[in-house]
C-alpha positions as CSV (number, residue, x, y, z in Angstrom):
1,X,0.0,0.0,0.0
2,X,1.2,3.2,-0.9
3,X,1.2,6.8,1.0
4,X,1.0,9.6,-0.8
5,X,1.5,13.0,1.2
6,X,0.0,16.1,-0.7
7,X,1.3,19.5,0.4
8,X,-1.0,22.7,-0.3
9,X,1.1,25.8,-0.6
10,X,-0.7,29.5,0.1
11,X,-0.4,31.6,-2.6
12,X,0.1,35.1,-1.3
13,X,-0.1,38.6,-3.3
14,X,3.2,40.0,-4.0
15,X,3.7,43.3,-2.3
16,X,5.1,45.7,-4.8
17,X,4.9,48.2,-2.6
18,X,7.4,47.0,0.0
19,X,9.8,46.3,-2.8
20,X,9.8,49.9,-3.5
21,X,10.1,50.9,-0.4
22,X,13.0,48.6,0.2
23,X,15.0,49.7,-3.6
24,X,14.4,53.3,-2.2
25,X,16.0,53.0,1.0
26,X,18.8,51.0,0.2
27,X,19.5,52.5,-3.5
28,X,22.5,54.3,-2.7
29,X,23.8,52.5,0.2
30,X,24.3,49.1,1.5
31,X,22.2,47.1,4.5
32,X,24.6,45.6,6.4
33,X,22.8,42.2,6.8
34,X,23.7,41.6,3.2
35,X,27.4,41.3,1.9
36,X,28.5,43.7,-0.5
37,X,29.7,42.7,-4.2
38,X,30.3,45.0,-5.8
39,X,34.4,44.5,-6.0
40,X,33.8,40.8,-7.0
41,X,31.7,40.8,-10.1
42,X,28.7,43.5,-9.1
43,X,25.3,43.6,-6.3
44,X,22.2,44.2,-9.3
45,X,21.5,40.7,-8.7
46,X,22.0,40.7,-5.2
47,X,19.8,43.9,-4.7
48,X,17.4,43.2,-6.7
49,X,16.9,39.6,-4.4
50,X,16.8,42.1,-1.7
51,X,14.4,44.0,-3.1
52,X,12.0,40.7,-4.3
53,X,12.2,39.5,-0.9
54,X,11.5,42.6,0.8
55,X,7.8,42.3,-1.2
56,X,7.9,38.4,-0.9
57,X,9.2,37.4,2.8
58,X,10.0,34.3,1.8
59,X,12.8,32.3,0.4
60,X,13.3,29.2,-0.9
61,X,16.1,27.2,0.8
62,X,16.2,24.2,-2.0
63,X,20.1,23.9,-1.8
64,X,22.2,24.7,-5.1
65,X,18.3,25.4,-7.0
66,X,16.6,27.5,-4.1
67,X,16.7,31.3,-3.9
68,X,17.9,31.9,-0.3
69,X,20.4,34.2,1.9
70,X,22.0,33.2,5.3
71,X,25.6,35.0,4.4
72,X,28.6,35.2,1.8
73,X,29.0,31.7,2.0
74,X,25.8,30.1,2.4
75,X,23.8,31.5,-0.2
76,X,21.8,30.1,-3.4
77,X,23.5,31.0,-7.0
78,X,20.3,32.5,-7.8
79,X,20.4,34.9,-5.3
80,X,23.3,36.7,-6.7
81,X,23.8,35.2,-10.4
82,X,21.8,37.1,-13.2
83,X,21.2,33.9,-15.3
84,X,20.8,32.1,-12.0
85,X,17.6,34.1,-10.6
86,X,15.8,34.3,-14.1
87,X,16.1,30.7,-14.2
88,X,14.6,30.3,-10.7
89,X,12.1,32.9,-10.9
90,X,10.3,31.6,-14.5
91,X,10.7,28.3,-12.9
92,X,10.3,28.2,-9.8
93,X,6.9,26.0,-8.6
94,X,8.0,25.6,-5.0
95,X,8.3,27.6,-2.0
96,X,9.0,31.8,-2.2
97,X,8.3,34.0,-5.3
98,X,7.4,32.6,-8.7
99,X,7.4,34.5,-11.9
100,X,7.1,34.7,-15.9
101,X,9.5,35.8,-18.4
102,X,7.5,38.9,-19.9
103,X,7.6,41.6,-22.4
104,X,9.0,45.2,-21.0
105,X,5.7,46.7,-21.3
106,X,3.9,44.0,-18.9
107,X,6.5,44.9,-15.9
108,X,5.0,46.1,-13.0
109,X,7.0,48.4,-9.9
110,X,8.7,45.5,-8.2
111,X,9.2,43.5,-11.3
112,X,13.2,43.3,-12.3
113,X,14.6,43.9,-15.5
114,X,17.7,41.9,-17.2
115,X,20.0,43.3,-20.2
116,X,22.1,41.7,-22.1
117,X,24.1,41.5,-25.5
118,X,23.5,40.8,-28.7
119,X,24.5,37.1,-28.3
120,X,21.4,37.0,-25.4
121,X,24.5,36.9,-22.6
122,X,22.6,39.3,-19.9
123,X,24.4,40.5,-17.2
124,X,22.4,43.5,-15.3
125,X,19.1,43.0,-13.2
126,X,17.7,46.1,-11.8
127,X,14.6,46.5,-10.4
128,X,11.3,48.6,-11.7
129,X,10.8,51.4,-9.5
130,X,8.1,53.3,-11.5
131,X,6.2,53.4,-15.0
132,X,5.0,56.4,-16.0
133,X,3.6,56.8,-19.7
134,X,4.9,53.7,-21.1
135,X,8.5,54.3,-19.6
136,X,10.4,52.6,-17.4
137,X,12.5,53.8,-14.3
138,X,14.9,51.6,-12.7
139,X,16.7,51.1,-9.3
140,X,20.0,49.7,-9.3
141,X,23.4,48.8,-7.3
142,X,26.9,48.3,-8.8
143,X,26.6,51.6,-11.2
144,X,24.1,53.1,-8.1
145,X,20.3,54.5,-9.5
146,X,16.9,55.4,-8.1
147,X,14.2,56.6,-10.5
148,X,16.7,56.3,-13.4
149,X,15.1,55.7,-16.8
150,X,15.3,52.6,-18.7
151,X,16.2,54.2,-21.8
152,X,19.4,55.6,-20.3
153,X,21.3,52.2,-20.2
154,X,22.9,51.0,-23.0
155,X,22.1,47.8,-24.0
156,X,20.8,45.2,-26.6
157,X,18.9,42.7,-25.1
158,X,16.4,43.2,-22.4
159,X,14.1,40.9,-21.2
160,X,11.5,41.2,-17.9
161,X,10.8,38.8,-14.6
162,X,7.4,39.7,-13.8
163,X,6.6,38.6,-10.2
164,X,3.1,36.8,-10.2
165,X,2.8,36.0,-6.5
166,X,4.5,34.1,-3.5
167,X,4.2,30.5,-2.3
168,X,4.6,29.8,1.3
């Protein structure tokens, strides 16, 4: 005889508005509960985690596929890794926040933005702080920005993570 043991997961909203709150306090400084990398290959990624789980409150603490912080050393690649958190976001069907790869004009204030080259190699994930007549405005870290426009950043190849809710 077999067992079968169903887990139900809430679905929460996604609170855009704490992510904002969170991009503009910490825009142009660092929280001190996070590490700072910005001298060992950039913090857009990491910020903009900060950022998602400021409006999500949870993480997912699947080890090497999760999306998770504890410190410098004990962290998920997706927390930090630009390929790494699209890859969990658009995928994810587990615990923590869950999204879809979606056009530029679908985003949403909360919802992060990657860039990339030509060859689709993207490498920069700030985070939507406004949209105001069909433009986009950005918080960042690495190259520091709050309420910078979209349009400002060179680039050749962007692609959205729109943020469709949280599982707990």
């Amino acid at each position: 005889m077999a067992f079968f043991i169903i887990y139900i997961m809430e679905i929460i909203k996604y609170d855009r508005q704490a992510a904002f709150e969170y991009a503009k306090m910490w825009a142009f400084k660092r929280n001190p509960k996070f590490y700072n990398f910005d001298n060992i290959g950039g913090d857009c990624t990491n910020f903009a985690s900060q950022c998602i789980y400021a409006g999500a409150g949870v993480m997912n603490f699947t080890p090497t596929f999760g999306w998770y912080y504890i410190n410098l050393n004990d962290r998920a690649p997706a927390w930090t890794g630009v390929e790494y958190l699209y890859n969990f976001m658009v995928n994810n069907d587990g615990v923590g926040p869950f999204a879809e790869d979606a056009p530029l004009n679908k985003l949403e204030v909360g919802d992060v933005v990657q860039l990339g080259t030509a060859t689709g190699d993207y490498y920069h994930s700030p985070v939507v702080v406004a949209v105001r007549n069909g433009k986009i405005y950005i918080a960042a870290h690495t190259y520091d920005a709050f309420m910078r426009p979209l349009s400002s950043y060179n680039f050749a190849r962007a692609r959205g993570i729109h943020i469709l809710g949280v599982r707990k």
